[in-house]
C-alpha positions in Angstrom: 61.4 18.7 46.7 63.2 21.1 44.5 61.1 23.8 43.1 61.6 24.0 39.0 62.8 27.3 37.4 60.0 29.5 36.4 60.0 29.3 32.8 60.4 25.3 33.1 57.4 25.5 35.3 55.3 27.1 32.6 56.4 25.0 29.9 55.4 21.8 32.1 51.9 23.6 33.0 51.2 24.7 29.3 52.3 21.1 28.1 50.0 19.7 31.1 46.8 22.1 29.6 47.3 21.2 26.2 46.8 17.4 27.1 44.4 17.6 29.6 42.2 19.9 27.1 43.1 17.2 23.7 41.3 14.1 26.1 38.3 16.0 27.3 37.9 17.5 23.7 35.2 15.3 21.4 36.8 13.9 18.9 33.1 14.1 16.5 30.1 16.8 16.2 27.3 13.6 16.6 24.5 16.7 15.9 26.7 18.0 12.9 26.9 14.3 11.2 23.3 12.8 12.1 21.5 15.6 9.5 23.6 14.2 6.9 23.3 10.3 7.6 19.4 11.1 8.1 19.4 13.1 4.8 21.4 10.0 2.9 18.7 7.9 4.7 15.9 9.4 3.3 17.2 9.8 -0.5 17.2 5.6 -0.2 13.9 5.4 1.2 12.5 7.4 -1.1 10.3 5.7 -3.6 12.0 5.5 -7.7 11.0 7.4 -10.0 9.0 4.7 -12.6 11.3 4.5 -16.1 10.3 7.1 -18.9 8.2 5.9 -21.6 10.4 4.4 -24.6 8.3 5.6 -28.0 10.7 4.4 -29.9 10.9 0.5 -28.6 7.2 0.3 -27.9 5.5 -2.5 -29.1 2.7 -2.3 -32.2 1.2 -5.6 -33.1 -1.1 -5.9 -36.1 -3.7 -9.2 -36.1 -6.1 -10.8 -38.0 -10.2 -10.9 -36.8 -11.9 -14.1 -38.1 -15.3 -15.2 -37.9 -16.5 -18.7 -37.8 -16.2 -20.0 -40.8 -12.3 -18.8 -40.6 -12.9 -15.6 -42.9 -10.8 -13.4 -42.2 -13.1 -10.2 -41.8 -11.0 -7.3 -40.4 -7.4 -6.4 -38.4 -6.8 -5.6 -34.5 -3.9 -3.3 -33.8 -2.4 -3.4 -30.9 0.0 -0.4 -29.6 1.8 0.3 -26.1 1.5 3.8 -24.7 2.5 4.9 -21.0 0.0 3.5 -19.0 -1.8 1.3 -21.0 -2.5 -0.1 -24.7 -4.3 1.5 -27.5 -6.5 -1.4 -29.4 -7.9 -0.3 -32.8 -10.5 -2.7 -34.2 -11.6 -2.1 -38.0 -14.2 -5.2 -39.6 -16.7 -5.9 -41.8 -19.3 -8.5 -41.9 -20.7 -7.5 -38.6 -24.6 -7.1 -37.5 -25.5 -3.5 -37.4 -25.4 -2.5 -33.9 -23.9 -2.3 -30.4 -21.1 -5.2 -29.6 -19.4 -6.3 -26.5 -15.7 -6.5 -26.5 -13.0 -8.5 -24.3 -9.9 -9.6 -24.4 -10.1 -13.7 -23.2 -7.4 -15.6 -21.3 -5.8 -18.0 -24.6 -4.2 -17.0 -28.1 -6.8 -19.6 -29.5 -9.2 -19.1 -31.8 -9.7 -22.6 -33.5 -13.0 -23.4 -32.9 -16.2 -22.1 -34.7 -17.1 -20.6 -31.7 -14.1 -18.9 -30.1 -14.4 -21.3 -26.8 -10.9 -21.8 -27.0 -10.1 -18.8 -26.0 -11.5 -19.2 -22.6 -12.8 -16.6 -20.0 -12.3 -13.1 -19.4 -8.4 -12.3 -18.6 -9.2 -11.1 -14.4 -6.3 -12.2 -12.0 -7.6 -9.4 -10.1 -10.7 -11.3 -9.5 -12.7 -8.1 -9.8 -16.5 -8.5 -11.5 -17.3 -7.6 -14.5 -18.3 -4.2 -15.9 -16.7 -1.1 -16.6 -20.1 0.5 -14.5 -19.9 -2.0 -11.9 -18.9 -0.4 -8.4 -17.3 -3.6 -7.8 -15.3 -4.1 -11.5 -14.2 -3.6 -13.7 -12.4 -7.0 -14.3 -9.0 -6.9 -16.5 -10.4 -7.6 -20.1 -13.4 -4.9 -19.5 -14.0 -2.9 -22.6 -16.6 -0.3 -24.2 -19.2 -1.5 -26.8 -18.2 -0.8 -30.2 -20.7 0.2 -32.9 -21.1 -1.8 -36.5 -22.8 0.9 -39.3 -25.9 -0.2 -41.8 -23.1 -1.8 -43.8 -21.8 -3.9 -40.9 -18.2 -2.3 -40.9 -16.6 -0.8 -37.5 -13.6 1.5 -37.2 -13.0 1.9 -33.3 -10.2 2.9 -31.1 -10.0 2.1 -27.3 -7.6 2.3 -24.9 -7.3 0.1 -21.9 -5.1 0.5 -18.7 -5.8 -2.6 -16.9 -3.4 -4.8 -19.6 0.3 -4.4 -20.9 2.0 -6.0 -24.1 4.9 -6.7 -21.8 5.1 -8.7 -18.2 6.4 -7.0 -15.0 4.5 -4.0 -14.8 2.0 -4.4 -11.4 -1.5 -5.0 -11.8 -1.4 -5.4 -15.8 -1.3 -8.7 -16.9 0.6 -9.4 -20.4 -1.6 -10.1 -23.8 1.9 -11.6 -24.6 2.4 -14.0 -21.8 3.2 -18.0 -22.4 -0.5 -18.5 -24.0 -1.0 -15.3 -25.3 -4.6 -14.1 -25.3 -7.8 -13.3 -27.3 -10.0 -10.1 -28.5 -13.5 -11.7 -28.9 -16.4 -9.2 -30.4 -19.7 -10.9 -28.7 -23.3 -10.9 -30.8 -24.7 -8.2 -28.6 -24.6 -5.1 -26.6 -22.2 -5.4 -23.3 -24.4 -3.5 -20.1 -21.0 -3.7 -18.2 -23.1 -4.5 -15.3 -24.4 -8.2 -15.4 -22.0 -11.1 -14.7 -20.3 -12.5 -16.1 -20.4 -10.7 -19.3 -23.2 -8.2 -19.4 -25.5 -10.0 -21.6 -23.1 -10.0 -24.9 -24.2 -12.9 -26.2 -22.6 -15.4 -28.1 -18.6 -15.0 -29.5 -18.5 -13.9 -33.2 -15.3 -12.7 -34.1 -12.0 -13.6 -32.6 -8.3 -12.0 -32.9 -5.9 -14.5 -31.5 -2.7 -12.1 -29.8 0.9 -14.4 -29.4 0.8 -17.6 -28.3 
């Protein structure tokens, strides 16, 4: 076999390197690229942000309380605020003293003594009482307090209910039958089921339906 010139054999050797050197060379960094697949991961997985509160698009609802002979006897105002909904209750014509009120499943106040409106609005199926260890169910509420001249002017503010659906674990005053604030004849102990010895339904404020 002929021997090639020198600087032919040095070409063919550096040309021969060069190859040999580009197939053994990885063509990826695997350790460079998996931070950056495992970081893109992680921003997915990540739980969303919940949506800012919209002030301006909230929902207020203003409602008439009746009693039973259909009087109308005071208003229920209804705003949404993050986390929950404010209910303001102002009324006359009520028995000086403590009262127990719940918001009821049904938009129906038609009867003389607010049965229409069914039970207590609990999906949860929690008992009742906002001092029971094992409630409080969905419509819980604190007492509110008529003066010596049977008038009440009370705000309260509930988280366990929304004036819209979707939002987990509130269930919507506004759904397909609406619902009911009912102010009871007595004092709520929010202990005793099923509705801590309030008594008999006196007032009603039917909400949508």
């Amino acid at each position: 076999m002929s021997r090639l010139p020198l600087s032919r054999s040095a070409l063919f050797f550096s040309s021969l390197c060069v190859a040999t050197l580009t197939a053994c060379a990885p063509t990826s960094t695997p350790s460079a690229a998996a931070p950056k697949a495992n970081a893109q991961q992680a921003s997915n997985d990540a739980p969303q942000a919940a949506p800012s509160f919209d002030s301006a698009n909230a929902i207020s609802l203003t409602l008439p309380i009746i009693q039973a002979d259909r009087t109308v006897i005071g208003q229920l105002i209804l705003k949404e605020a993050p986390g929950g909904v404010i209910a303001r209750v102002t009324a006359s014509e009520i028995p000086i003293g403590w009262h127990g009120m719940h918001f009821h499943v049904k938009a129906d106040c038609g009867d003389t003594a607010f049965k229409n409106s069914g039970g207590h609005i609990n999906p949860s199926g929690k008992e009742h009482g906002l001092r029971n260890p094992n409630g409080p169910d969905n419509a819980d509420l604190p007492n509110i307090y008529a003066d010596e001249e049977g008038f009440i002017d009370a705000e309260v503010f509930s988280t366990r209910i929304a004036l819209r659906g979707g939002i987990p674990g509130r269930p919507n005053l506004l759904d397909n039958d609406g619902s009911a604030l009912v102010i009871h004849a007595a004092e709520d102990d929010q202990v005793t089921q099923p509705i801590g010895g309030a008594g008999a339904r006196i007032a009603c404020a039917a909400i949508g339906g």
